[in-house]
C-alpha positions in Angstrom: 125.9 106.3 99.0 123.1 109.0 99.4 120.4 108.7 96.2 120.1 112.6 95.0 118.0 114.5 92.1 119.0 117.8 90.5 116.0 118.2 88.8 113.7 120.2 90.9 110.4 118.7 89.2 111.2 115.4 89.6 112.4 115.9 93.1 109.9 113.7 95.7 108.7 115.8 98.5 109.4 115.3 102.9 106.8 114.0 104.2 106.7 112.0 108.1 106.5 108.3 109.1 106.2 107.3 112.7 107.4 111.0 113.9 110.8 110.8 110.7 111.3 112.8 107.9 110.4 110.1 104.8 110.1 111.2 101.0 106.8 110.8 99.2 107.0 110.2 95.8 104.1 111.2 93.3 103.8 108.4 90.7 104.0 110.4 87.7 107.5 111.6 87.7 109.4 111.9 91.1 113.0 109.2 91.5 116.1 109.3 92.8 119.4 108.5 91.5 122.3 106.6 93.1 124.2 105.1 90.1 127.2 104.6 91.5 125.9 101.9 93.8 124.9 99.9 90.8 128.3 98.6 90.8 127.4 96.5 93.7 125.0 94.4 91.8 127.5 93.7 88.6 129.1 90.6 87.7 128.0 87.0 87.2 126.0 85.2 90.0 126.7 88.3 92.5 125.1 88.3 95.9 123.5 91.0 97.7 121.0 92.5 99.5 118.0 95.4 99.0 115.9 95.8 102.0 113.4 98.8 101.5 111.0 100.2 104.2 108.0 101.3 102.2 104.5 102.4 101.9 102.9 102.3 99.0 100.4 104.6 98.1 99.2 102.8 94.7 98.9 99.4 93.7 99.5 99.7 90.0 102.4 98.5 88.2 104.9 100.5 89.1 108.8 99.5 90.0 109.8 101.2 94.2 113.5 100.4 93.3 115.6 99.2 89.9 119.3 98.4 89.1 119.3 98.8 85.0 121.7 99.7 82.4 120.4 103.1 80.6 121.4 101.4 77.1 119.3 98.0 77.0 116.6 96.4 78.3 119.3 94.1 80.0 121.2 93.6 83.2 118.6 94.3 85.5 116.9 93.9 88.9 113.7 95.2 89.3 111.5 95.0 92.7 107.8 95.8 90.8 104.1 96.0 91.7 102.3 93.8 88.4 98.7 92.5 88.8 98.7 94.0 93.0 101.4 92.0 94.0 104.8 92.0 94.2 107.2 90.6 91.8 110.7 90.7 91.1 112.5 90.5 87.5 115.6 90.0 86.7 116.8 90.1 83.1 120.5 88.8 82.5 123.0 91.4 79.7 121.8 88.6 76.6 118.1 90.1 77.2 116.6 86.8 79.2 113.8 87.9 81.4 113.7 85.8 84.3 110.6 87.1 86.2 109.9 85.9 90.0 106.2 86.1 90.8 105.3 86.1 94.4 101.3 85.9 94.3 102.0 88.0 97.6 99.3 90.8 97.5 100.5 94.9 97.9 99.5 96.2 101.0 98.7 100.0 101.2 99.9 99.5 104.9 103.8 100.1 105.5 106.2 97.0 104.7 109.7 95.8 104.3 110.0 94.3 101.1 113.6 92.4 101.2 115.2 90.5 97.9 118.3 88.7 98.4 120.6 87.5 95.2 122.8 84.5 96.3 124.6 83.1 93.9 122.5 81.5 91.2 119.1 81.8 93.5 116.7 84.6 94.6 114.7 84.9 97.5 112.2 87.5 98.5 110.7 88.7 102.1 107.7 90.5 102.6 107.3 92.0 106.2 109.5 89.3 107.5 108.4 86.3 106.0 109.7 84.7 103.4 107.5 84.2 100.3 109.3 83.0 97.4 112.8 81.1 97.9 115.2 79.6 95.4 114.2 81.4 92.2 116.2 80.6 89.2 118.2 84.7 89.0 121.4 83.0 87.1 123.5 85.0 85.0 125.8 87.8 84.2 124.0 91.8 84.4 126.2 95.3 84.3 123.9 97.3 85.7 124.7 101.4 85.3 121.8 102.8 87.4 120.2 102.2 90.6 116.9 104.2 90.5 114.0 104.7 93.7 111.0 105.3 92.9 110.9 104.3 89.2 112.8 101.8 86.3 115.4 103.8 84.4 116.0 101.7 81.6 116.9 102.8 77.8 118.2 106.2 78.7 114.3 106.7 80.0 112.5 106.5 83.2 109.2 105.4 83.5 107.1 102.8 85.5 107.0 105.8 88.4 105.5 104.3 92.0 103.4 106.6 94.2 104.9 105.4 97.5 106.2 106.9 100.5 110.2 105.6 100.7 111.1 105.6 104.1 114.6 103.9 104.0 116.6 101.7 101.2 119.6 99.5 102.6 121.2 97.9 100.0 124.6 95.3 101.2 127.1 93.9 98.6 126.6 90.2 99.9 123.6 87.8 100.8 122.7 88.6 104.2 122.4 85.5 106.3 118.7 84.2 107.5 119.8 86.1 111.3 121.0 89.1 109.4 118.4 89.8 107.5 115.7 89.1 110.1 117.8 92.3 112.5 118.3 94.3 109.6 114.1 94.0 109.2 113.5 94.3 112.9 115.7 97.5 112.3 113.6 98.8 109.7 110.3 98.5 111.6 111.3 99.7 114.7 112.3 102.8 113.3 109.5 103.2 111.2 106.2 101.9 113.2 106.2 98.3 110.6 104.6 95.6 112.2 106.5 92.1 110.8 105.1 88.9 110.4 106.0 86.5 113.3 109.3 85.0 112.8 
């Protein structure tokens, strides 16, 4: 499923990466829509996969990519900037924020930023490398939107991220450790990342 916006203003500009047409986003009120891929992420303890080749043009708070429900401040994944590094939050449909802090600083260089749900747990990769494993992400979530570029939440979309997205893969399972590392090597090759050592 292809993200898409109909409002012209909103709409991020074509830009290049590494010789490909990539979208740059202007942090004050470019996104992209792909709701119906939110479906993916619903349900109770249910794995999957969001692997986004990025450059980010800003280190303020600012959310690349969210899966949210346009009614609540519930049933959400959020991939964020806080403080200049990356973070991921995930609040379960009763409203309980269960925020994943990385300490892992955001470069302005290009990266793959990877967060995998399995099960109960959440793990996070930065340019190949896992940084954070086993985070408590338990619960049940109906997300209705999936959102690049900002968070869409309460009919409303705000935290916008001046970025550059290049590509956003999302899978409806947990990749596997050897899955994840070719989808990444994937990414960078086609856009000029350079990964951590694996």
């Amino acid at each position: 499923r292809h993200a898409t916006q109909s409002t012209a203003a909103s709409r991020p500009v074509v830009g290049s990466q590494n010789g490909r047409k990539a979208l740059t986003f202007d942090g004050s009120n470019d996104f992209m829509s792909a709701d119906a891929a939110a479906a993916v992420f619903a349900g109770t303890d249910t794995p999957w996969t969001v692997l986004a080749a990025i450059d980010m043009n800003s280190t303020a708070n600012s959310s690349p990519w969210t899966v949210s429900r346009n009614d609540a401040f519930a049933g959400r994944y959020l991939a964020r900037v806080v403080s200049n590094t990356w973070n991921h939050l995930f609040t379960d449909d009763s409203g309980v924020n269960k925020a994943i802090p990385t300490g892992t600083p955001v470069s302005l260089d290009p990266s793959v930023l990877t967060v995998i749900k399995q099960g109960a747990t959440a793990s996070i990769s930065v340019l190949g490398a896992t940084v954070l494993s086993g985070a408590d992400a338990s619960g049940t979530a109906t997300p209705t939107t999936f959102t690049v570029g900002a968070h869409n939440n309460l009919g409303g979309v705000a935290s916008y991220s001046s970025l550059n997205a290049l590509e956003v893969l999302a899978y409806s399972r947990a990749l596997t450790t050897s899955e994840r590392q070719r989808a990444e090597r994937y990414l960078a090759r086609r856009w000029g990342i350079t990964l951590a050592p694996q």
